[in-house]
N, C-alpha and C positions, 0 to 999 in steps of 0.2 A: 788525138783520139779523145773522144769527149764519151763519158758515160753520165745516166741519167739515174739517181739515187733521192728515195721518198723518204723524209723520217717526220717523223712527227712530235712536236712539243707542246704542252699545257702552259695557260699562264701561272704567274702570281702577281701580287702587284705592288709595287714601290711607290708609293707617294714623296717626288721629292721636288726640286725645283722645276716649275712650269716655264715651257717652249713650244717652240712650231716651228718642225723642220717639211721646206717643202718636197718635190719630187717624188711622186708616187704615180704609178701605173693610172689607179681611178680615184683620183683626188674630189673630192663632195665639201662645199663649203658650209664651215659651222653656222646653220641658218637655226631659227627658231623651231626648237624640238630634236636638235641634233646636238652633238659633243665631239667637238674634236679633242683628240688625241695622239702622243708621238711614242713610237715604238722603238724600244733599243733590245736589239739583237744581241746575247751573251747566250755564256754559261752557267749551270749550277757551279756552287762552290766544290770544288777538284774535278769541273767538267772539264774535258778537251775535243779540241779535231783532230782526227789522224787521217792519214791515207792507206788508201787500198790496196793491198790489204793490209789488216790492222798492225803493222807491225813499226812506224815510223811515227809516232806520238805528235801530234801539232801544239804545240807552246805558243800561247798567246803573246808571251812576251817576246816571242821573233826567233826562237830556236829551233823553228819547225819548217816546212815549207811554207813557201809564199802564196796567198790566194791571188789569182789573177781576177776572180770572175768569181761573185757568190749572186745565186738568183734562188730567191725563193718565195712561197705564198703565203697571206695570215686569212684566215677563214674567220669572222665574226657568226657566233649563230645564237641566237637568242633562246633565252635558258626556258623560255614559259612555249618554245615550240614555233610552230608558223615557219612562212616562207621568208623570214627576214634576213637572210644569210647575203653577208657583205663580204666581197674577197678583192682582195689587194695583192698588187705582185710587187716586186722591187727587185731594182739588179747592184749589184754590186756595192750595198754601201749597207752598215748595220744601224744606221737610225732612219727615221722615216715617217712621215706625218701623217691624219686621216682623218675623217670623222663619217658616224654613224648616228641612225635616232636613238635617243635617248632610250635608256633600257639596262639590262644587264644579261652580260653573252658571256658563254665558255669561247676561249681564241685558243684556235689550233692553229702550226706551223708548221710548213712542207718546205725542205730543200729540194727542190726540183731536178737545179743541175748546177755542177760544183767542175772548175777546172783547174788543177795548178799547171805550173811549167814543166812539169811532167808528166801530164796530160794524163796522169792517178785520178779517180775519183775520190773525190774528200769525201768525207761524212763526221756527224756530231752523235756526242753522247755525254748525258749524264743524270743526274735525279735532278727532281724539281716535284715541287706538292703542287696539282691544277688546284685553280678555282674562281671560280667565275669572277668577270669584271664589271664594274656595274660606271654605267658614263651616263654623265651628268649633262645638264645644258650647259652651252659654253666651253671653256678651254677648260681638260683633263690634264693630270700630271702624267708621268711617264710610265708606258706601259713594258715590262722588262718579261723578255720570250726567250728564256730560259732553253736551250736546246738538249735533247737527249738522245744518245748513241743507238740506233736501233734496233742494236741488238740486248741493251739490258732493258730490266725490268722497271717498269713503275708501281707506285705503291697505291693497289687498289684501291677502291673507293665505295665505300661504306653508305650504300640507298637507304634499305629499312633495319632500324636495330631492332634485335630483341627485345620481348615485350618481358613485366615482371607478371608472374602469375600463383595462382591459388587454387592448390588444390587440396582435396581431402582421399584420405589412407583409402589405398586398392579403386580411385578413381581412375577412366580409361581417359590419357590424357592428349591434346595436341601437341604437336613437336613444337620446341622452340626453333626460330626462323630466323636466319640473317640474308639479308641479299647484299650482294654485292657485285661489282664487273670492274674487270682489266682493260678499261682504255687506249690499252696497247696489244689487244687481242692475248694477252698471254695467257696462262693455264692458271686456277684460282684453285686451294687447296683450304680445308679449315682444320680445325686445333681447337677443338673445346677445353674448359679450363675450369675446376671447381676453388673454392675458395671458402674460406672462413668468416672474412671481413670481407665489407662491399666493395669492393676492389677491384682494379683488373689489371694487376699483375703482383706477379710470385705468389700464382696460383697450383696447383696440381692438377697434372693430366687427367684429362676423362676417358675410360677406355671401356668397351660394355662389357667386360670382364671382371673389373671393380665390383657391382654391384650400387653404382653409383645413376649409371644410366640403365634404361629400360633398352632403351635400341638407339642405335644410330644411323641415321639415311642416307646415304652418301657425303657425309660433313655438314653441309651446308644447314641441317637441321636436325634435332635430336630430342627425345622424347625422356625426358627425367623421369625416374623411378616412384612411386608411389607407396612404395611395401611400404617406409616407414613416415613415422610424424616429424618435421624440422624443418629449418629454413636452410636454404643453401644458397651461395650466391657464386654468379656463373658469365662466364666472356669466354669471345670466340678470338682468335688470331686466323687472321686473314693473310694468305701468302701466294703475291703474285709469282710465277715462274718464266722467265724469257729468255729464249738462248742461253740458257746454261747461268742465267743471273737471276735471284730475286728481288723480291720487296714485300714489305707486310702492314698490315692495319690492323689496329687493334677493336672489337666492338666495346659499347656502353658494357659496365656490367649491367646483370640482368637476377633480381632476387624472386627464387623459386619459393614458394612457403607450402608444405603440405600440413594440412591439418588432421586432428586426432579423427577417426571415424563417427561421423554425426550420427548423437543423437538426436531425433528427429521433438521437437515441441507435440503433444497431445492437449493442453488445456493451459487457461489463465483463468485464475480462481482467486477469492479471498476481493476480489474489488470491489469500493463503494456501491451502494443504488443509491444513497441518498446524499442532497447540498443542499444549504441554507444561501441563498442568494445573496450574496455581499461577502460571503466568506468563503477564502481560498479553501479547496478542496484535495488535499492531495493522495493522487490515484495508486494507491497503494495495491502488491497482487502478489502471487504468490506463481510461480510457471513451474509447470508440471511436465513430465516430472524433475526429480528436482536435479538430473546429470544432466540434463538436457545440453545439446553442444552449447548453443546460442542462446542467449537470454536478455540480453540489451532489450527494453521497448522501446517503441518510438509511438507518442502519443499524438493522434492528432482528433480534431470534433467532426465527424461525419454528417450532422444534423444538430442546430443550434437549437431548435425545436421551441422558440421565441424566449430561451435562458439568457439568449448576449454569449454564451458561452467560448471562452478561448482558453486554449493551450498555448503559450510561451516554447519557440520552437526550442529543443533539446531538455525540457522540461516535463512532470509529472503533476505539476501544478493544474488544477481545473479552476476558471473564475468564472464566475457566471453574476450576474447583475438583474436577473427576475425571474418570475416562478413558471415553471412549465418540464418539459421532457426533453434533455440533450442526449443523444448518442454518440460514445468514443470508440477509436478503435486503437485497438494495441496492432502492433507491427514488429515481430520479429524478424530482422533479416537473415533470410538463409536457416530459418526457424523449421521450414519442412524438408527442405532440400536444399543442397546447394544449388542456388539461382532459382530457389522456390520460398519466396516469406512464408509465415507463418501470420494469417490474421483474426481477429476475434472482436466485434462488438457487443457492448454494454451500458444498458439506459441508466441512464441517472435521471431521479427526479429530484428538481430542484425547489425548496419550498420558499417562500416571503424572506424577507427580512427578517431576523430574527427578534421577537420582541420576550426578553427574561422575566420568570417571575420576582415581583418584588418581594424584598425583604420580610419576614411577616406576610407574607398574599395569602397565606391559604386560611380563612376564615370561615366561622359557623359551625364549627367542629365539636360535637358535647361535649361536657364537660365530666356527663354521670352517666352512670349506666344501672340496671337492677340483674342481678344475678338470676340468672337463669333467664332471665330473657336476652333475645338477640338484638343485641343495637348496633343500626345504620350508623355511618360515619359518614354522615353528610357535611358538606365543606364545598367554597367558592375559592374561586383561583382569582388570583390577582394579578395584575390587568386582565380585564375580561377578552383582551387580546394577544395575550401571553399566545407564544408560538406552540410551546406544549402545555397543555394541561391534564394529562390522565394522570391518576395518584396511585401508585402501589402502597398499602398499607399493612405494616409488620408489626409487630406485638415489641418491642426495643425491654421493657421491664414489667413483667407480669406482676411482680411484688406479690401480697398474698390471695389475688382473685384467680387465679389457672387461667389467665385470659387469652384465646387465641382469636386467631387472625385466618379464615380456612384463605389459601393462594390462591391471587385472583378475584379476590370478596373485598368487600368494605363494611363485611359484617363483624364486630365483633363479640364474643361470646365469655360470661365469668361464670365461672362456679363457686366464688365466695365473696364476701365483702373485701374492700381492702383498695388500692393507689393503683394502676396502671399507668404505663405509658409508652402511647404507640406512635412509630413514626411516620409522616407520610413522605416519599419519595416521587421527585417526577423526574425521570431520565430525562438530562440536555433542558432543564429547567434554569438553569443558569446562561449557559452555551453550552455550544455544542461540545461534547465534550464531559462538561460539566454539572452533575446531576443536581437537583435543589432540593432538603431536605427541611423538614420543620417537624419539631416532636411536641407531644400534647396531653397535659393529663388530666387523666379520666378515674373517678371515684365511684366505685364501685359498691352499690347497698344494695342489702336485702329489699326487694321490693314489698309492700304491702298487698298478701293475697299470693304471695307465690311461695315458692318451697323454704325455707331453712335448711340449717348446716344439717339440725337433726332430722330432717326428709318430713316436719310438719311445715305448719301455715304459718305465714309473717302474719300477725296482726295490728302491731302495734310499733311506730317508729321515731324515736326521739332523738333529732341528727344533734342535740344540744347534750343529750344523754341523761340518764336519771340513774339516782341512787340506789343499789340492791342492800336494803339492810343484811349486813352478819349474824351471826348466831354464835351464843358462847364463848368461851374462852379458847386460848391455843392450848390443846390439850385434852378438851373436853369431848366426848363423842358427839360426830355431826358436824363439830365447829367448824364453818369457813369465816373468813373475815366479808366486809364489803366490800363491796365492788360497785363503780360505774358499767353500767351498759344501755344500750340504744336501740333494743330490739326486742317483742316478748312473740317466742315462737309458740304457736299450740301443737301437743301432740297429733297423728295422725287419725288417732280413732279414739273414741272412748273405752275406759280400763272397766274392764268387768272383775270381779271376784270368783277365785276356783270355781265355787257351785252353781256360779248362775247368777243374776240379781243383778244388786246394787247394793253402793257398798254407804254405812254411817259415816256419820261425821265425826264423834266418839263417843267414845265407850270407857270407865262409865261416863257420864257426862262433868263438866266442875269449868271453873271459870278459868279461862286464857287470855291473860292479854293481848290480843291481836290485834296489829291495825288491819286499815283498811283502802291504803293508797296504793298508787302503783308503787313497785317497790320494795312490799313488806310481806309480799306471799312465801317469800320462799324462808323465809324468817318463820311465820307463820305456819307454817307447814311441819318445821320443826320442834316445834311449840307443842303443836298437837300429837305428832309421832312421841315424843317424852309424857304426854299428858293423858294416855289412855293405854287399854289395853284389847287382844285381838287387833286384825286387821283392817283399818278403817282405810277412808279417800287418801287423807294426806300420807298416810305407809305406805298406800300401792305407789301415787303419785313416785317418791321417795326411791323405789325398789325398782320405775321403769329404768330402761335401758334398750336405747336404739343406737343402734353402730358405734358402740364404746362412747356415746353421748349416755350422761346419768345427771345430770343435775337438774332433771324435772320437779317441780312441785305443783303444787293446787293454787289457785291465783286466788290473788283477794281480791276485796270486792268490787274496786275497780278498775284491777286487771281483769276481772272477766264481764264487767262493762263494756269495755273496751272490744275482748272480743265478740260479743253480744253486738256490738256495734257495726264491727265489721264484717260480720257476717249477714245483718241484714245489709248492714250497704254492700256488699260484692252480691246482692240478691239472693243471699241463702242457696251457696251452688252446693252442688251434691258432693264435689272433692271434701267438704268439711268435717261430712261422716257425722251432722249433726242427729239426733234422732229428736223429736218431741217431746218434753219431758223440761224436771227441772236438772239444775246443774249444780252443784255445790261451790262455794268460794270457801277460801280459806278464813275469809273474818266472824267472828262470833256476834250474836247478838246480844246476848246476854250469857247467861250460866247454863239456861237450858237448849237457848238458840242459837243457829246459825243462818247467815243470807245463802240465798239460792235467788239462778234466776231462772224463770221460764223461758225456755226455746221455742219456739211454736213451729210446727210444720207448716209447709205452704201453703197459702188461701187462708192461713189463719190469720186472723188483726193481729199486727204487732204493735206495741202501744210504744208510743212516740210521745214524750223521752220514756225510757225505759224503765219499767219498773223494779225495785228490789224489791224482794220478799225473805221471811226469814221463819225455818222449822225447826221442828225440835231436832235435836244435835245428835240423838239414836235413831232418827228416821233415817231413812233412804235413800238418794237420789245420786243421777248419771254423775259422774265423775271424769273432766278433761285436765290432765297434767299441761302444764305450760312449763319457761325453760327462758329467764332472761340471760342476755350473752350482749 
């Protein structure tokens, strides 16, 4: 009684000593583009044959029954598809020779029909891992077809692993995915698995009861949780089931990462506009706001715009090599969304070569200035190709002139005599970067013709200085000592007497030594205030007092030369509050005289050089207080 039994076996493959056994059903000679190879017929390791039914164990080593008759098929089929399927039969013997073209095929094996002297059906069984054979041109070593019992299980086979994925908190996510098939038609079950380390085993059960998994879909794939932020790492077990036997495979692990809930990028702020060509630029910025999830930039140059301009990839570096207009753009990834950048361009202009002011360049800059008038602070840069040249100019040490600087001007302004010193700045005068400063001083007088401290008229200016004679002793009334000074101011207006008039020279009259230089008026003045009585010129003079200034007196007689001078030369302007008339000086001419000069109103001849004159010392005339300092 003969019975007909199919089982099927996967290869593996032993590379060991090479042969060519003949005898094969459809034998094909190893020609060019083919591979022969010889096939030897076993067991897995603790496979056996038994007979039917399973209850009489077949021992290879001869303790079993006797095969009289083994016939079975090897199936070649090529792993990339097509009709290229080679089938071989053989009877009775477990090695066996063949060839095939060149390629690489999965080889299946069929016992077809199996007899012993008991006329039992035999059959095989055991494990064995398939996997493809790959034949070569020429003679192949031995190919070993492992047989397995039909009725246990093989251990699946693992097509697509699991992918590692990224997601962000309360994203709606795709399942993780494994495929896989039972080559022996059996029943596939899976076994999800979490884990701490990237591992895949001596993990912990997944169950959607945990709070681990979001849902499960019938094993084979599973949809991880999103409520919270963390990384988890995850593999499946794979379990074939066959007649009551299994087998398992284990997948790659697979690392999940979910990330905190993105905030979304709104702006890139704080970036350069401006480069100096030659000089690295680095694009510095500021990403708004500032929790933002993602913040990385990735810089690249969107428009060279004839700068040369380049980005160094994974860099913030800008170089550029001439002058014109480059456009960058910043690149946030996942900056708006997840799998949405975040992008933003920004011009830069790029100027020459940088050429520095030299040392010392800023020249032409005054040296003096006059009080109460406004001086320009005119000045030349140096090189006249310097890359920057605008000057900000600050007042650094006013000393005692009140000298300012209004923001934005290059006017400077004093309201007293005395040292200044202002400095000029030019931003990136140096490089970039680095500002260029140069400071400068400027000497500050009383101009001729313009106001004094006591709010009269300069008229007279001696930058070498002249001698003010003292008066008396320390001690004595009136007495000051001498003094140098370089300036003789006139009062504002002429001094009139309570009643009206004009006031004498003295009273009674008697001789005073007076000089008659600059220098010796206010000496003089003194002289006379001791030397009479009532109120004459030189007592008012004495008694004036403008803004807590008092040490006016009456000029001699060539301090008021002097201003007689100047008052025709500034054209006899109407600020001098001169009237026509004479004027009195402080020098005598004799016992009963005194000089005077005539003033003349305008259109009248003024006599060139000037004339002195000299009345009697009880007469009359205008009276101007002067004030050296």
């Amino acid at each position: 009684m003969k019975r007909r039994a199919f089982l099927t076996g996967l290869i593996t493959v032993l590379i060991g000593c090479l042969f060519v056994l003949a005898a094969c059903d459809n034998p094909t000679g190893g020609g060019e583009g083919e591979g022969s190879f010889t096939i030897s017929l076993g067991g897995a390791s603790g496979a056996r044959l038994a007979t039917y039914p399973p209850n009489h164990p077949y021992d290879p080593s001869g303790s079993g029954p006797t095969i009289d008759e083994f016939r079975f098929e090897i199936w070649f089929k090529p792993v990339s598809g097509g009709n290229g399927v080679k089938h071989f039969k053989f009877d009775g013997d477990k090695t066996m020779s063949g060839s095939v073209p060149v390629g690489i095929y999965t080889v299946n094996a069929e016992v077809y029909e199996v007899d012993d002297t008991s006329g039992n059906v035999l059959y095989a069984h055991g494990s064995a891992v398939p996997s493809p054979v790959e034949i070569k041109s020429g003679t192949n070593g031995i190919i070993r077809v492992e047989l397995y019992n039909g009725q246990s299980a093989s251990a699946p086979v693992i097509g697509t692993q699991p992918q590692d994925t990224n997601y962000t908190v309360g994203d709606t996510t795709p399942p993780l995915t494994i495929n896989a098939t039972a080559e022996d038609g059996g029943t596939l079950t899976y076994q999800w698995y979490i884990n701490g380390t990237p591992t895949n085993s001596g993990g912990a059960l997944v169950t959607a009861s945990d709070g681990i998994v979001a849902s499960i879909t019938g094993g084979s794939s599973f949809t991880p949780s999103t409520d919270t932020a963390g990384t988890s790492y995850f593999y499946v077990v794979v379990t074939n089931t066959r007649n009551g036997t299994t087998a398992t495979a284990t997948s790659n692990v697979v690392t999940v990462t979910v990330g905190a809930t993105l905030v979304p990028v709104t702006s890139i702020t704080s970036v350069p506009t401006a480069a100096t060509a030659g000089t690295p630029l680095t694009l510095t910025s500021t990403v708004n706001p500032s929790n933002a999830t993602n913040t990385t930039i990735t810089w690249t140059v969107m428009n060279v715009g004839g700068t040369g301009a380049t980005i160094a990839a994974g860099t913030n570096i800008l170089t550029t090599t001439a002058a014109g207009i480059a456009t960058v753009r910043a690149t946030i990834t996942d900056g708006t969304a997840v799998g949405t950048n975040y992008t933003q361009d920004f011009t830069i202009t790029v100027t020459a070569v940088f050429v520095p002011v030299t040392p010392g360049g800023i020249t032409g800059v005054p040296t003096t200035a006059t009080v109460g008038i406004p001086l320009t602070l005119i000045s030349t840069v140096n090189p006249s190709n310097a890359t920057n040249t605008t000057i900000t100019w600050t007042v650094t040490t006013p000393g005692t002139t009140g000298a300012t600087i209004a923001p934005g001007t290059n006017i400077l302004n004093a309201t007293a005599a005395g040292t200044a010193t202002v400095r000029a700045t030019i931003v990136d005068g140096t490089a970039v970067g680095m500002n260029y400063t140069q400071d400068f001083t400027i000497t500050v007088s009383y101009g001729i013709g313009g106001r004094g401290p006591g709010g009269g008229i300069i008229f007279y200016h001696d930058p070498a200085g002249f001698w003010v004679d003292g008066f008396g002793s320390l001690g004595d009334p009136g007495y000051f000592p001498g003094y140098t000074a370089y300036y003789l101011e006139a009062a504002p207006d002429d001094l009139v007497p309570p009643s009206g008039g004009f006031f004498q020279w003295q009273w009674p009259t008697s001789d005073i030594a007076t000089g008659t230089t600059i220098g010796t008026g206010r000496r003089n003045t003194l002289l006379i205030a001791t030397n009479t009585t009532g109120l004459v010129a030189a007592g008012a003079c004495l008694a004036l007092n403008i803004g807590g200034i008092n040490d006016w007196f009456l000029p001699s007689q060539d301090e008021l030369r002097e201003f007689y001078i100047r008052w025709v030369g500034d054209f006899r302007p109407a600020y001098y509050n001169l009237t026509n008339g004479n004027y009195w000086s402080s020098s005598q001419y004799d016992n009963f005289d005194a000089y005077y000069f005539l003033f003349p109103v305008v259109g009248t001849l003024i006599p060139n050089p000037p004339v002195t004159y000299y009345g009697s010392k009880n007469g009359t005339a205008h009276t101007r207080a002067i004030r050296a300092f």
